[in-house]
C-alpha positions as CSV (number, residue, x, y, z in Angstrom):
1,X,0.0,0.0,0.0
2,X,1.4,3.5,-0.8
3,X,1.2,6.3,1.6
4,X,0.0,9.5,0.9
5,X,2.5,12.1,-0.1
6,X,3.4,14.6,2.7
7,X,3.0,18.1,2.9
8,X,6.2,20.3,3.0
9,X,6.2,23.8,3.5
10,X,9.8,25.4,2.7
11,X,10.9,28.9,2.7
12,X,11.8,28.9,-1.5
13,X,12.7,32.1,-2.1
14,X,13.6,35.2,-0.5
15,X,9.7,37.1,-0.1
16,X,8.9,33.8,2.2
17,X,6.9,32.3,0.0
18,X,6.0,28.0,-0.1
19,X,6.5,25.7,-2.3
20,X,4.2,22.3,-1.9
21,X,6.0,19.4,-3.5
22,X,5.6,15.8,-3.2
23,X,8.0,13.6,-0.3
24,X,9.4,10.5,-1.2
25,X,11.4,8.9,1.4
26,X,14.5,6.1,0.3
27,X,15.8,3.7,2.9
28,X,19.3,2.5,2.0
29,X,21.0,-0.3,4.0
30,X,24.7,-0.2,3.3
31,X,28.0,-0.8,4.6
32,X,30.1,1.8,6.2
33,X,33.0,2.9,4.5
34,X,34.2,5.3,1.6
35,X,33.3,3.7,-0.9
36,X,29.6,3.2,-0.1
37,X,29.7,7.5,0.7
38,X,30.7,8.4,-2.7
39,X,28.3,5.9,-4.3
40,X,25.3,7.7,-2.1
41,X,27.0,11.3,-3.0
42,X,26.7,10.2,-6.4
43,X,22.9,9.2,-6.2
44,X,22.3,12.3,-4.5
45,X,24.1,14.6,-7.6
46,X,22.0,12.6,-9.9
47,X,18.8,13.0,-8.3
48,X,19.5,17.0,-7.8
49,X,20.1,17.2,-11.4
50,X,17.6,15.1,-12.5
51,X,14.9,16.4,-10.6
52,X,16.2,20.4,-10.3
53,X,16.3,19.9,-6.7
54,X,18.5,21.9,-4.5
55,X,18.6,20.4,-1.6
56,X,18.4,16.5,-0.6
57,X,18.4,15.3,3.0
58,X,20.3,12.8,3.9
59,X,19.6,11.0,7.3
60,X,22.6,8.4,8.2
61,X,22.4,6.3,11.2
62,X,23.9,3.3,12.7
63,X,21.8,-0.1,12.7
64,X,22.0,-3.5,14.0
65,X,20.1,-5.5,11.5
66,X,19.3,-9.3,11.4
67,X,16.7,-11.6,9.4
């Protein structure tokens, strides 16, 4: 089942005024290290560009996972 998009209210430009856009939220599982950093930096250029997006956030966190 999809969830409905969010609402996100951002300051866009200078005169204060929002923008609504659509949130889509990506969870990525993936070894620590450099290599894995620049491959996310990577995806993160490409969706900018891609998209005209300015800005992507970019939670990272420790996990202990198990199946």
């Amino acid at each position: 089942m999809m969830a409905a998009p969010l609402f996100t209210a951002l300051d866009a430009d200078k005169d204060g005024s929002l923008t609504r856009e659509n949130s889509y939220v990506l969870n990525l599982v993936h070894p620590e290290g450099e290599a894995a950093d620049k491959a996310i930096q990577a995806i993160v250029a490409e969706y900018k560009s891609r998209f005209q997006q300015e800005a992507v956030l970019r939670v990272k966190s420790s996990a202990c996972i198990s199946f």
